[in-house]
C-alpha positions, 0 to 999 in steps of 0.5 A: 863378565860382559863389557862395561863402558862409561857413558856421558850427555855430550853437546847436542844430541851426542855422548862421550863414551869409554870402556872400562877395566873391572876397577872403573879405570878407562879400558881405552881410549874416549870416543865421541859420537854424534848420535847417543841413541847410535852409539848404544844401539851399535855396542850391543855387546856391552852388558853395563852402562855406567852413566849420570842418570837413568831418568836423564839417559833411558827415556830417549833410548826408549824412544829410539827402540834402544833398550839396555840390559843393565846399568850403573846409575851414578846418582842413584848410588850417590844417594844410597852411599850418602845415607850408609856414610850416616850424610842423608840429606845431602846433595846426590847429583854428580856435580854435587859429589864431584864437588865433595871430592875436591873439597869445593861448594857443593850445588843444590840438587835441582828440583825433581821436574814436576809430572803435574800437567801444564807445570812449570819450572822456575827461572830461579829453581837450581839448575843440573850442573854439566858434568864431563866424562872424565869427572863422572869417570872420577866420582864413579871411581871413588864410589866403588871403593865407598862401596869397598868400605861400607859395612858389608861391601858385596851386599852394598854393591848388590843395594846399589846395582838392584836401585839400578836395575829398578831406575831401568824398570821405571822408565820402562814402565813409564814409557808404556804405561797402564792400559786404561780405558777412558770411556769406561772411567766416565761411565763409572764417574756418571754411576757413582756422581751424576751429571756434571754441571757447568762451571766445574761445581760439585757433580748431582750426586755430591750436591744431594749428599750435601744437603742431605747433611745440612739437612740433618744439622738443620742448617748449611754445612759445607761437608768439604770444610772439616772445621765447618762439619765440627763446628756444626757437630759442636752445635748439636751436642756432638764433640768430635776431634776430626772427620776421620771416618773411624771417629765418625762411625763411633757417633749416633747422629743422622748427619753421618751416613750421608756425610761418610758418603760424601767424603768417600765420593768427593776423594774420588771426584777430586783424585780421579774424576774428569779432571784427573782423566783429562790431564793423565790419561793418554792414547789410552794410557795412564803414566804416572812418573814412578820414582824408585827409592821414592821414600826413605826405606827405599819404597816407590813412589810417583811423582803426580797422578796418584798412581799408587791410590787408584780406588778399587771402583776406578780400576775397573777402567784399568783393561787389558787391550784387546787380546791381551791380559793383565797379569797382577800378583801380589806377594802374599805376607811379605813383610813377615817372610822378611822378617823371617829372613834377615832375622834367621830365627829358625822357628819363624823360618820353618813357618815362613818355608810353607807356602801357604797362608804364613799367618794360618800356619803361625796360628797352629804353632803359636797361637792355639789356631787363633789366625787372628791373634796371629796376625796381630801379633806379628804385625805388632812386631813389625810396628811396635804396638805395646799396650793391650792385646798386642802386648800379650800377643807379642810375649807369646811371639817372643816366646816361640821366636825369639830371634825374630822378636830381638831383631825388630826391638835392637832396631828400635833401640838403634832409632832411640839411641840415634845411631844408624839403622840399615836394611838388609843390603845397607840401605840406611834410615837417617839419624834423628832430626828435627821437625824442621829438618825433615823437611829441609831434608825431604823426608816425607812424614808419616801420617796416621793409618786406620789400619794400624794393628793398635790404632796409634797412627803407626800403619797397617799392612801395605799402608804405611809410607816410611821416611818418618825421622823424629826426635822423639826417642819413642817414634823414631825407634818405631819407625826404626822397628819397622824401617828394617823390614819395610825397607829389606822388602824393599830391596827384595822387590828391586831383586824381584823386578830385576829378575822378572825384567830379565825374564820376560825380555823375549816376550811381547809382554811389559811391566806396567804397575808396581807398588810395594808388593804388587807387580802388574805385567800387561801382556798377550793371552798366550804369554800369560800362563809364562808370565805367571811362572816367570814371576813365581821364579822371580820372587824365590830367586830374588829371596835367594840373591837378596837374603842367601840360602834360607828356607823362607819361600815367597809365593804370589798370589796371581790372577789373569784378568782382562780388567784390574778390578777383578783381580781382587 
């Protein structure tokens, strides 16, 4: 095992630094050092840093040219031991843990800094409370035996080093970025808005379509004002509960072609328009902020910019530089490989062992090569779907597997029942709360998706965002249900990540995006054929290191492209 030393944020640009013994006790004495960046860069025999933050720390590193192979990150593992101990919600920082040590007031955690250009921190948010080396040595004591108490110690402890792992890989990929080329976003803004007029109002093609849609009405609609485009159905005869293009469609009135046309053009103007290009793209990259374990099941997310919506059509300003390639791989049916996996039911772990299309090889076995069917009913597995067709689909699915069926329904039970629900590795869903206490708690809602196998507002394949805890019995065990797959990928792809940051260390190549199950790597043409092998190898060793020796493989569709949007 490679040395491991402790590291803190001393007075100016210096640190406090000691090594460690294998139990977390200091291995010597504690040095200071003038120049934190110098005091890294000149040890690099130590394999683990063991420090407050990775956002806090990394990114001056980075931008010295210092880059570490591992870390422990103290209020990463804080927050991820807080939810195991059934106490999410409560404050993760260092100052906050070392205050629960000592049984005093614990501090508010300060407000995550906001990416949004020009924005300000207030003069009364809660500030980062200074924490000495000795006290970070303390509460990195006392998580390591936490982590010897939790249900499953060596898979905690491999929860824990995988978020971060992940904390290193964010801050890489923020430091480079996603390749973009202004020139062609403005082309594709003038393609499909038109002129810009002065002022700041709706772009040419955007005025047409509004009155396009008055037109039909026969009087001024503002389609950008739902109230106003109910109202005005209302007045033709037409009831409508929203403006949801699902709902929408379903009505026969001239209003609605132009109107479903001006909603998907004024999402695009206002989320990636020439606003959003002056404010995020730089030096020809787009950096959002991504923020690992950015929701409840352990999801990322960004903190502004959008950067995990970018439409189809904008991509085509995402471009390689010159000589270089992108690399995007997207794992193909995750979700069901995983539940494969942490259900062992041997019948869907022969399925999930091919290959090839998961769904196309169920459909053989279970589903008289109903591919559809299939799908449907595994996906309504996963989200709890329970009325119609996805309840017929779903006795045939428990049918031929049984495990796996029995392991999403115990779950759902566990939500209803209000007891603690935990992912593969321990990563655990919070207990039933309130509405108000969501969000007192920071837990982001669930909201209603079009792609939902039964249309309940559960979610659709890559759409669904967890961190939905409810009091009612009946959402919370759907979210539960699907908690513990989401949330086991989850942990898969912090692995997957990990192995490929490992394994392209020697090239010039860099990860840039990443989202659920979609990884790009930005990297010279003649690196690229590597790159392809280096995240197929990745992916199976993640599924052996996360979920032990299983038949389950997990392939990844790969395309090498000069432009993301030809990836798809």
């Amino acid at each position: 095992m490679g040395e491991r030393w402790a590291l803190a944020v001393a007075e100016g640009d210096g640190a406090r630094l000691v090594p460690l013994r294998p139990d977390g006790m200091p291995g010597g004495p504690v040095l200071t050092a003038p120049d934190l960046v110098e005091a890294v860069r000149s040890r690099p025999e130590v394999e683990r840093w063991v420090w407050r933050s990775t956002a806090e720390i990394y990114p001056r590193l980075l931008a010295a040219g210092v880059r570490v192979e591992r870390c422990y990150d103290i209020e990463s593992a804080e927050q991820l031991l807080l939810g195991h101990e059934g106490r999410f919600g409560e404050p993760r920082s260092a100052a906050a843990a070392l205050a629960r040590l000592h049984d005093r007031p614990v501090p508010p955690d300060p407000p995550q800094r906001s990416a949004e250009p020009g924005a300000q921190s207030s003069l009364f948010e809660p500030q980062r409370v200074p924490v000495p080396l000795e006290s970070l040595l303390e509460v990195y004591g006392a998580q390591l035996r936490r982590h010897d108490a939790a249900e499953h110690p060596g898979r905690m402890r491999l929860l824990t080093a995988a978020e971060s792992a992940g904390a290193l890989v964010a801050a890489e990929m923020n430091r480079a970025g996603l390749p973009w080329r202004a020139d062609v976003h403005r082309e594709v803004l003038r393609e499909l808005l038109g002129e810009r007029y002065a002022g700041g109002g709706e772009p040419r093609r955007l005025a047409e379509l509004a009155d396009e849609v008055s037109a039909a009405f026969g009087r001024r609609v503002r389609p950008d004002l739902p109230a106003d485009v109910v109202k005005a159905f209302a007045g033709a005869g037409v009831k409508v509960r929203s403006t949801r293009r699902w709902e929408l469609e379903e009505i026969d009135h001239p209003a609605v072609p132009p109107l479903i046309q001006y909603k998907k053009l004024y999402r695009i103007w206002v989320a990636h328009g020439w606003s959003w290009l002056q404010d995020w793209v730089r030096d020809g990259r787009f950096r959002p902020e991504f923020l690992p374990g950015g929701t409840v099941s352990g999801r990322w997310t960004t903190h502004g910019g959008g950067g995990l919506q970018i439409p189809k059509v904008i991509r085509r300003a995402v471009v390689a530089d010159e000589g270089w390639r992108l690399v995007v791989a997207d794992a193909d049916q995750m979700e069901p490989r995983v539940l494969a996996a942490i259900s062992r039911d041997p019948g869907l772990m022969e399925v999930a062992g091919d290959g090839g299309d998961l769904y196309s090889t169920l459909s053989d076995r279970a589903f008289s090569g109903d591919r559809e069917h299939a799908k449907l009913a595994l996906l309504g597995a996963v989200y709890g779907q329970t009325s119609g067709d996805g309840l017929k689909n779903l006795a045939a699915l428990r049918r031929r597997f049984p495990a796996a069926v029995a392991y999403v329904d115990d779950a759902a039970r566990a939500g209803e029942e209000g007891r603690l629900v935990r992912t593969w590795l321990g990563r655990t869903s919070p207990r039933a709360v309130s509405a108000g206490e969501d969000e007192e708690a920071g837990i982001p809602q669930e909201g209603p998706s079009p792609e939902a196998p039964d249309g309940s507002g559960g979610a659709g394949p890559g759409e669904f965002t967890p961190g939905y805890a409810s009091s009612d019995k009946r959402a919370r065990g759907r979210f539960t249900r699907n908690f513990v797959v989401q949330g086991s990928a989850a942990d898969w792809a912090l692995l997957l990540l990990a192995a490929l940051r490992r394994a392209t260390a020697g090239m010039r190549a860099e990860l840039v995006f990443f989202q659920h199950d979609e990884v790009i790597v930005h990297c010279p043409a003649e690196e690229a054929e590597a790159v392809v092998t280096a995240i197929r190898e990745a992916g199976e060793l993640a599924g052996r290191i996360t979920f032990g020796e299983t038949p389950v493989r997990f392939p990844f569709t790969t395309a090498v492209v000069e432009c993301y949007a030809d990836a798809k």
